[in-house]
C-alpha positions in Angstrom: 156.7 137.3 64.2 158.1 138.2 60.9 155.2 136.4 58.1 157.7 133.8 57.1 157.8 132.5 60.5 153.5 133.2 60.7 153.1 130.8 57.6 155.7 128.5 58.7 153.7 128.0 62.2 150.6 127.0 60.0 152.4 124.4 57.8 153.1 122.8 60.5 150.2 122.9 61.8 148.3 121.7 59.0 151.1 119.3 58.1 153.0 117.9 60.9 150.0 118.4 63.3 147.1 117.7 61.5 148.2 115.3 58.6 150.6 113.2 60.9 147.6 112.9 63.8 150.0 114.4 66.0 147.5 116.6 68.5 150.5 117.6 70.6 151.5 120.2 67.3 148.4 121.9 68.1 148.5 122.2 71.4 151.8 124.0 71.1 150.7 126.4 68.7 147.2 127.5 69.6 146.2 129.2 72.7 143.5 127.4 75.3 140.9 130.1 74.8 141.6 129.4 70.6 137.9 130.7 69.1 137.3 129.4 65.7 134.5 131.2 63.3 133.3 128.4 61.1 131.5 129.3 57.8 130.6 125.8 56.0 132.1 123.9 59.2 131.3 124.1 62.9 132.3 127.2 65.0 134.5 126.4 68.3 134.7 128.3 71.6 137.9 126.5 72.7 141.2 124.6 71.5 140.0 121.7 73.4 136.7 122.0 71.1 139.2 122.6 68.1 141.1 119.3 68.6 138.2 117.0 69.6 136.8 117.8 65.7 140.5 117.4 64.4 140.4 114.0 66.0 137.0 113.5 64.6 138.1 114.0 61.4 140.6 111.7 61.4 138.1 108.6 63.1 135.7 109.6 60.5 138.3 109.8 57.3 141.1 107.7 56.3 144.0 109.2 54.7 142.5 112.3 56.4 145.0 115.1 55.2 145.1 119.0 54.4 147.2 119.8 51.0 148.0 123.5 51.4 147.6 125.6 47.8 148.3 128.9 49.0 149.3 131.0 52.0 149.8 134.9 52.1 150.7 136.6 55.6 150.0 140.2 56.7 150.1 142.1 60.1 149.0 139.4 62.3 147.4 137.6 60.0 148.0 134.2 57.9 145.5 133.5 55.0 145.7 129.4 53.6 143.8 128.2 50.4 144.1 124.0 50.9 142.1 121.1 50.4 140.7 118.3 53.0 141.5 114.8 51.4 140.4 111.6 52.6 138.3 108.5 52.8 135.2 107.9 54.5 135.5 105.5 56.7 133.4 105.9 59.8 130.8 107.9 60.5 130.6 111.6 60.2 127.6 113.5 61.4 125.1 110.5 61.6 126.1 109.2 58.1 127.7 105.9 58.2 130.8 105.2 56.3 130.7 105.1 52.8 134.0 104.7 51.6 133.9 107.2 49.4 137.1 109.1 48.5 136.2 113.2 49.2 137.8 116.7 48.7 136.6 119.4 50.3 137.7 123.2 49.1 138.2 125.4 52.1 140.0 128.7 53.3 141.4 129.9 56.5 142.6 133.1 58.2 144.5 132.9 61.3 145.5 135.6 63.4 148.8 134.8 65.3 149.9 136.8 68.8 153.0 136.1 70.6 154.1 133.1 68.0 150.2 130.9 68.9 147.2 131.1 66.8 144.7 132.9 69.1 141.7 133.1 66.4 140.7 131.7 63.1 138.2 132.0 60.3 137.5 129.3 58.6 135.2 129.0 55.0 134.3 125.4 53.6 132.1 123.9 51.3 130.7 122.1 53.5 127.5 121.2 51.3 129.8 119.9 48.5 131.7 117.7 51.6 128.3 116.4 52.6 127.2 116.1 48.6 130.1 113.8 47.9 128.8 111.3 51.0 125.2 111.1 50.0 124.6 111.4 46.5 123.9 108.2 44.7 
């Protein structure tokens, strides 16, 4: 895949897939044996893994979208800087809704064989998500 075509599989991805709730996007475009490297967030051994967190996500957070800053693609590789948006509205992790508005900063490298997403690193601040729910 030419990069253009690399970063336009992760916008939709990110924005017709994730921000829309529509799992059937990521189906499409990731491979069943997906393995996803968390640093700040949970690591995954499969896509169905993946998606059961993406829907968690969403149960947990209102609004729950990804606004992309930045993507740069190389070899087989796409690189995103974004931001996780939403409202907390049911629980997350054992903490109970808050309704607390949160951002979370986070990066992502996905490597991309045969037009599907086959791997993926992923770095979030994690601590500053879980910050934002349970400071006073």
């Amino acid at each position: 895949m030419e990069p253009s075509e690399m970063k336009e599989l992760v916008r939709h991805i990110m924005e017709d897939g994730f921000n829309q709730g529509d799992m059937s996007v990521v189906y499409d475009s990731f491979v069943s044996h997906y393995a996803r490297h968390g640093y700040g967030v949970a690591s995954m051994g499969s896509l169905e893994e993946h998606v059961a967190d993406l829907k968690a996500r969403h149960a947990a957070f209102s609004g729950a979208r990804f606004e992309i800053h930045q993507m740069v693609a190389e070899g087989d590789t796409v690189a995103v800087r974004y931001t996780f948006h939403g409202t907390h509205t049911g629980e997350l992790n054992g903490i109970a809704p808050t309704g607390r508005t949160v951002s979370r900063e986070s990066s992502a490298f996905f490597t991309v064989a045969d037009g599907k997403v086959v791997e993926g690193s992923i770095v979030a601040d994690g601590h500053g998500l879980l910050d934002q729910l349970t400071s006073p």
